[in-house]
FIPAKOL-334486 format. One record per residue (C-alpha): x, y, z. Coordinates in pm, whole numbers, plus 50000, padded with zeros to 5 digits. Each point is the difference from the previous one (the first is absolute). Layout:
BEGIN
XYZ;...
END
This chain:
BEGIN
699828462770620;499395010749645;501474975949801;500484998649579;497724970549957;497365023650209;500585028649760;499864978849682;496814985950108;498185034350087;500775015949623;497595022649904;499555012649604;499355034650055;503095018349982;499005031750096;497364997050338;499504976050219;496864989350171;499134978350230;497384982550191;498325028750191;498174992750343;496815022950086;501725038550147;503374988849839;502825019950036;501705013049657;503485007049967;501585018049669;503744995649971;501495021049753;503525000449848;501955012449696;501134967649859;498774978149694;497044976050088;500144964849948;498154969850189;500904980550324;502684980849845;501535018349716;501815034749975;501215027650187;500434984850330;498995033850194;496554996949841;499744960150056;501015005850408;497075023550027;498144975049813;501104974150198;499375022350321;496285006749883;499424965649932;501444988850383;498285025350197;496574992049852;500044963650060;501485006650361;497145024650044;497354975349911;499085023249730;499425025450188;502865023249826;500165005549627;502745012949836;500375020249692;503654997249825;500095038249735;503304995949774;502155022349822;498735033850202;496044992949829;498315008550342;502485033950090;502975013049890;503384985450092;501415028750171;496435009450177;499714965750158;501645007550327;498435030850061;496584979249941;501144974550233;500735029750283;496345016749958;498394966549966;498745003949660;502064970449905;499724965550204;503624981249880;502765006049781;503364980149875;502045030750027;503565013449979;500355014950293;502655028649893;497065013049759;498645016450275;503135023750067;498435029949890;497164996850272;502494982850285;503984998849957;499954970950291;499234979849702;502415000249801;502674981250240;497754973849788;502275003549725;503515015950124;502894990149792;502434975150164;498064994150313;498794969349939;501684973749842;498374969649985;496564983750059;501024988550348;500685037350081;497495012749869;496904974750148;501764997250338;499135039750005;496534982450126;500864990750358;502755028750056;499515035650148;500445017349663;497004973949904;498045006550307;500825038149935;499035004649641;496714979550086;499315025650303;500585026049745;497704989949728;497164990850203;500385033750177;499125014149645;497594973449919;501194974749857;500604958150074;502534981349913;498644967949904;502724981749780;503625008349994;501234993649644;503915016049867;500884993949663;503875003549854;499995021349724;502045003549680;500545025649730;499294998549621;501455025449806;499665010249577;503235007049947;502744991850210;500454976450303;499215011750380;501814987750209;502975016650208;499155042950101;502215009649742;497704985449689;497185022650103;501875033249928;497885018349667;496944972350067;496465007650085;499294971950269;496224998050218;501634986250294;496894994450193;500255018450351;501215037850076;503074984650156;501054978049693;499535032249787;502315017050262;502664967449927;499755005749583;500345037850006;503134998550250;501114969749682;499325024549741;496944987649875;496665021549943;496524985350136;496275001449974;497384985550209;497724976149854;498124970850141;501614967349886;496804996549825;500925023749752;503814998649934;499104983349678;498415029749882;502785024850092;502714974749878;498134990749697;499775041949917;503595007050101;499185015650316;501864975350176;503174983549933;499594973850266;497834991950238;500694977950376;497254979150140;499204968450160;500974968649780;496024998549958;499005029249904;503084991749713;497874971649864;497055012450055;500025034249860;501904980749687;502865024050048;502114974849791;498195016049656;501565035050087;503304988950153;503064983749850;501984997950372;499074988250303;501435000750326;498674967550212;499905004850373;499414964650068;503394992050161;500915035450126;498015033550028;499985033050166;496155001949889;497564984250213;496355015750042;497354997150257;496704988349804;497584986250304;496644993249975;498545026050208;496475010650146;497915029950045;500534998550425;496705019250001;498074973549819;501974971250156;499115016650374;496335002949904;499844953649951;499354979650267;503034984650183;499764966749854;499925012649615;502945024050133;501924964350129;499304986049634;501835024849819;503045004650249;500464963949982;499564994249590;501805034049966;502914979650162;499494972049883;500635012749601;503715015850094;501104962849921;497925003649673;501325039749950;503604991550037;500254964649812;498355017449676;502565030950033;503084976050045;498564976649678;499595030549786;503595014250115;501264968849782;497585004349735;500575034649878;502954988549928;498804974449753;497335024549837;502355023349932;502724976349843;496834988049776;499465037349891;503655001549882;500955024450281;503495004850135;500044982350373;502285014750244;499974989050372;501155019850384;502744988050207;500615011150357;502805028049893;497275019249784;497335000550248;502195008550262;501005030149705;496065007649998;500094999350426;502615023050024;498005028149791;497004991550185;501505004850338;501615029649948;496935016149809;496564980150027;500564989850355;500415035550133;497875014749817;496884972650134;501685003050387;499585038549995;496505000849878;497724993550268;500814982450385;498534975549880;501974991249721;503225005050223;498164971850197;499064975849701;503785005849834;501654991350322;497854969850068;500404984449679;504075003750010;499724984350338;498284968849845;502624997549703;
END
């Protein structure tokens, strides 16, 4: 098991790469995501799993796979990642999976408002037939699942609080998935789609008046200098996102079987790691915001069932009548509520 002592030993320096010992013929992995870099041990904890994950997979490989971890979108785009992934241009990502909604609607049951509820719901996905189905799905169109990680998110918001449907009415709000958009209009609100990677920009500039993402992407995007609310998901939330560590299935077919067996089992292995550093920064948002001076407001179980209701009648639907297979995927995941 990958333990914190283990981690805390293997720091590396180099925030941005990593390298390690390569045998002769080694294979090299590049794992791309949009998040801020940082090392092994410190920082966003998306880019320290697939740090962590590198790390593992070489030493269980003897060596004999090297990994290359490419922050903050520096190897491709955020929103061309996927795609990459599909032709094989692109070996691994740390992706949100509803991103990819304008190439494949399936995906964005990875971020439906008021599905899922909790981490337990959410993980448990794993071993259930919506799990098995969405895993069918994506490796149909070329893509592994390697680690599942959900993340809770919150809102922060310039000028007013967030937090029940009726405070969106006259707000512009990036709600992160088509269906969430669907669940602010029906409130009232405007949107825009933005990666969460650049809701500072468009809050910073006026374009948008609030902006919901995961409680990390809240620290680490430093949200808190553009916001004076926020709206913690930590105890409650109708937000939670699908942001697995996934693989290119046409480079991952092309390994040999036992360099295939590494990565299944460290992909596993890291939802411990994915879901502990979601759940830790749930309750620290809270605390960087309160630093900043922002206005803390938190969710109870009346005003997400509020932001369910909406979602049901509107977002649901709509995702159910798009394709059979998104009939299939909605159905399956209200069976495993």
């Amino acid at each position: 098991m990958i333990t914190r002592r283990h981690i805390l030993a293997s720091a590396l320096a180099a925030p941005a790469i990593l390298h390690f010992r390569s045998a002769q013929a080694a294979t090299t992995l590049k794992i791309s995501h949009q998040f801020p870099g940082g090392t092994i041990d410190k920082g966003d904890f998306r880019d320290r799993l697939t740090r962590v994950f590198a790390q593992e997979i070489n030493k269980r490989s003897g060596g004999d796979i090297v990994a290359e971890v490419y922050p903050g979108s520096s190897l491709i785009k955020t929103n061309a990642q996927f795609s990459a992934m599909r032709k094989g241009a692109l070996d691994m990502s740390l992706y949100p999976l509803p991103y990819a909604g304008g190439e494949l609607p399936e995906t964005n049951i990875g971020l439906m408002p008021g599905l899922v509820s909790s981490y337990d719901q959410g993980l448990a996905w794993k071993t259930k037939p919506v799990g098995k189905a969405l895993t069918d799905f994506l490796a149909d169109k070329g893509i592994m699942l390697v680690t599942w990680v959900w993340q809770a998110g919150g809102v922060a918001s310039r000028s007013r609080p967030l937090v029940a449907p009726e405070d969106a009415k006259g707000l512009k709000v990036r709600g992160g998935s088509r269906e969430m958009d669907m669940v602010l209009q029906t409130a009232g609100a405007a949107v825009l789609s933005v990666p969460s990677n650049e809701i500072y920009a468009a809050m910073q500039t006026g374009a948008c008046d609030a902006g919901i993402t995961s409680s990390t992407s809240l620290i680490s995007f430093r949200l808190e200098e553009v916001a004076k609310n926020l709206t913690s998901g930590a105890g409650q939330s109708y937000w939670f996102m699908l942001e697995p560590l996934m693989m290119s299935k046409a480079i991952f077919d092309k390994l040999p079987k036992n360099h295939q067996d590494i990565i299944l089992s460290v992909g596993a292995e890291m939802e411990a790691f994915g879901r502990k550093g979601a759940q830790d920064d749930d309750v620290e948002v809270t605390k960087v915001y309160e630093k900043a001076g922002a206005k803390v407001s938190a969710l109870d179980a009346a005003t997400v069932g509020k932001w369910r209701d909406i979602a049901r009648d509107t977002a649901w639907n709509d995702y159910s009548g798009k394709t059979a297979t998104c009939a299939k995927l909605m159905k399956l995941a209200a069976d495993a509520a």
